[in-house]
C-alpha positions, 0 to 999 in steps of 0.5 A, a space after each residue: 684918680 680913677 683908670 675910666 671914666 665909668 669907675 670915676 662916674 660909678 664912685 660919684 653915684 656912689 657918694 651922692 647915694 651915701 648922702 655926701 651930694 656936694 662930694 659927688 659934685 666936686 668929683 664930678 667936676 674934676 671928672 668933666 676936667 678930665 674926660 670932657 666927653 663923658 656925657 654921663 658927668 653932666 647929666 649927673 651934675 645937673 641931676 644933682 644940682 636940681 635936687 641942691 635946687 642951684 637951677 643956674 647951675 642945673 640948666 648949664 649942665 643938662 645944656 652940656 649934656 644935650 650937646 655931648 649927647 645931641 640924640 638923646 631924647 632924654 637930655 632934652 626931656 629933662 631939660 624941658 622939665 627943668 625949664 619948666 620947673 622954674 619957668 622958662 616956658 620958651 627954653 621948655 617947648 624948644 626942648 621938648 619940641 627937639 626931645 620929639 623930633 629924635 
């Protein structure tokens, strides 16, 4: 479909920012199938699943992505976030407490 990663991510945003949120998620799906690396996709997929407020769904991404990126304090920032948001206090100061120590 796309010849990078980025270009796939970069027409993903693109559909989310045009509205089309559940568009942007199946091809970012379909991206993680193909480059399962691309840290960027989960992030994203977990963005995008907490604005549809499919929590489940949210946590298992931003979990994937502190796992592609384990040295992004951002990863776990948000994670603590999201946590929190819907009440998982323990998953909230494990994350934080990580997103501190990098």
């Amino acid at each position: 479909m796309y010849t990078t990663p980025e270009l796939w991510y970069d027409a993903c945003v693109n559909k989310q920012k045009a509205g089309q949120i559940d568009e942007a998620i199946v091809m970012l799906c379909e991206l993680i199938e193909q480059f399962p690396d691309y840290a960027l996709a989960y992030a994203a997929l977990g963005a995008y699943y907490t604005k549809k407020e499919l929590y489940d769904d949210a946590m298992e991404f931003c979990k994937k992505y502190c796992e592609k990126a384990p040295n992004d304090p951002f990863g776990y920032s948000v994670l603590s976030s999201l946590s929190i948001r819907i009440g998982r206090r323990q998953d909230a100061e494990e994350a934080l407490m990580r997103s501190q120590t990098l």
